[in-house]
C-alpha positions in Angstrom: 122.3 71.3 -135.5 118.7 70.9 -136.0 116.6 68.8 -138.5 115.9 70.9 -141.3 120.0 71.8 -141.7 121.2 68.4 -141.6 118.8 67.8 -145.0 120.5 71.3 -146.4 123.6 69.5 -145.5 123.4 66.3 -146.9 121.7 67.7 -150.0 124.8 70.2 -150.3 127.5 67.0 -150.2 125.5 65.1 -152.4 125.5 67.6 -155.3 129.0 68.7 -154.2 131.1 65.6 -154.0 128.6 63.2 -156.2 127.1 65.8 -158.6 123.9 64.1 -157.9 120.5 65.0 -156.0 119.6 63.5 -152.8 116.3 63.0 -152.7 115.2 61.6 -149.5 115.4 62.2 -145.9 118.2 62.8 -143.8 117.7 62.6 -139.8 119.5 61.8 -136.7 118.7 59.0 -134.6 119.8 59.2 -131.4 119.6 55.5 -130.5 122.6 54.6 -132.8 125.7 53.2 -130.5 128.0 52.3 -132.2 127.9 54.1 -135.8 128.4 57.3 -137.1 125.2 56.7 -139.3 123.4 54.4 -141.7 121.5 53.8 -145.0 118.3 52.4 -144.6 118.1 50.1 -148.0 114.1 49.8 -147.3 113.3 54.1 -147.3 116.2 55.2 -149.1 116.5 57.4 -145.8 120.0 58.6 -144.2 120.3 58.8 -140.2 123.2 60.2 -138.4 124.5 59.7 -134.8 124.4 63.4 -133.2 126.9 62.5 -130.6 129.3 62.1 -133.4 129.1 65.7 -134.4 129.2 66.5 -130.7 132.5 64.9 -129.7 134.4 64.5 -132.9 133.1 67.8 -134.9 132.0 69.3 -138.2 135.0 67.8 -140.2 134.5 64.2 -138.9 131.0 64.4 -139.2 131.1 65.2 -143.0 133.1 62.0 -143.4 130.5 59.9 -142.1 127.9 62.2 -144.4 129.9 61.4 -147.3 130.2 57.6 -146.2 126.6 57.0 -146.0 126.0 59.0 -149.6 128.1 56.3 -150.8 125.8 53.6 -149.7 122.5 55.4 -150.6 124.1 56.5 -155.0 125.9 52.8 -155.6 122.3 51.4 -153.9 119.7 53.3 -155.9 122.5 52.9 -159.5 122.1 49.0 -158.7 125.8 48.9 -158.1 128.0 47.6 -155.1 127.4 49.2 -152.2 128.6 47.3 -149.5 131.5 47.5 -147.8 133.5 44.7 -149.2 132.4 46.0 -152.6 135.3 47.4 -155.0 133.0 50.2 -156.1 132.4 51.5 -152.5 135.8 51.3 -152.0 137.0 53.1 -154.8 134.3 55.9 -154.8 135.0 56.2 -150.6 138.4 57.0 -152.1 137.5 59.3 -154.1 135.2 61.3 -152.1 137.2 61.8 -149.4 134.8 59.2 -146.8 135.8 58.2 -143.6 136.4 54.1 -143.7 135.3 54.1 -139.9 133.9 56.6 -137.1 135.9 57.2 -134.1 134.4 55.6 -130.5 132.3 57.4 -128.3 132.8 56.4 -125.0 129.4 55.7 -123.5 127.8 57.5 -120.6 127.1 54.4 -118.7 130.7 53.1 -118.6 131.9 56.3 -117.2 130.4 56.3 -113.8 130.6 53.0 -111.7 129.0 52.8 -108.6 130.4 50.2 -106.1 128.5 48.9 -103.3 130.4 47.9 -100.2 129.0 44.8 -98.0 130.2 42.8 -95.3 129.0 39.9 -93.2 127.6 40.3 -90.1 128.8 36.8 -88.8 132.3 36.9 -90.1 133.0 39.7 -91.0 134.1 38.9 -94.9 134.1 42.3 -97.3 131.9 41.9 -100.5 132.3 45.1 -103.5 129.5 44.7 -106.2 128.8 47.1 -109.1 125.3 45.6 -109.2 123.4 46.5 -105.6 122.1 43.5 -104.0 119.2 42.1 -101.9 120.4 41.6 -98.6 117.6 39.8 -97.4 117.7 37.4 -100.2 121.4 36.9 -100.5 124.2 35.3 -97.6 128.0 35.2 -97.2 129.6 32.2 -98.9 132.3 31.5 -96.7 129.7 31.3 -93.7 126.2 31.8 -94.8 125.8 34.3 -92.5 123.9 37.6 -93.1 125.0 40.4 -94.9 124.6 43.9 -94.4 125.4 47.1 -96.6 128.4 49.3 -95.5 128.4 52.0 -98.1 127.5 52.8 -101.3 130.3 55.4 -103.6 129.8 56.8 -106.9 133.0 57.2 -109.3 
């Protein structure tokens, strides 16, 4: 989904489900983690993770579209827009919102790279995530030197 049709979207929810104009910008951010999206209180402007619409799909995604609206008409009516507010609550209800976004596992997590070392003196196996300076770093059990075995990807 490009740009230009996730503004047609929004617009088309707003005036849909809230029978009001949306009249600012709607974008996706790519940097957002750990939300479906956000209201920015300063700009009045909507943003929208993409991976959201990627992994969970159209259906979810309006949720979250619907969710933010909520934020952006209580905010700009003066009303309560947060979400321990009885008004965003109630209107989230009605709209048909999505409370929470579901968890995108993160790209990072999935692939762990182990690093096999052992001592050179005493032989003692080491596995690290993180690789390691073997120059700078000895065995604890003998302070002897350590040397890389192998190296795996998972």
């Amino acid at each position: 989904m490009e740009q230009h049709e996730l503004q047609a979207l929004v617009e088309r929810i707003s005036l849909e489900y809230f029978s009001k104009a949306f009249k600012h910008e709607a974008r996706f951010n790519n940097r957002l983690r750990t939300t479906g999206g956000r209201y920015l209180l300063k700009s009045h402007h909507l943003e929208f993770n993409p991976k959201q619409l990627e992994v969970f799909g159209m259906e979810a995604f309006i949720k979250i579209i619907k969710h933010e609206l909520v934020h952006y008409h209580l905010h700009l009516e003066g009303r309560g827009y947060r979400h321990r507010d009885q008004e965003f609550k109630v209107l989230l209800q009605k709209v048909g919102g999505s409370r929470f976004c579901g968890m995108i596992p993160h790209a990072r997590n999935q692939t762990h790279v182990k690093h096999y070392y052992v001592c050179r003196e005493c032989g003692q196996h080491f596995i690290r995530r993180r690789k390691m300076d073997t120059r700078r770093y000895v065995c604890g059990v003998c302070k002897g030197k350590i040397k890389l075995l192998y190296s795996e990807e998972n």
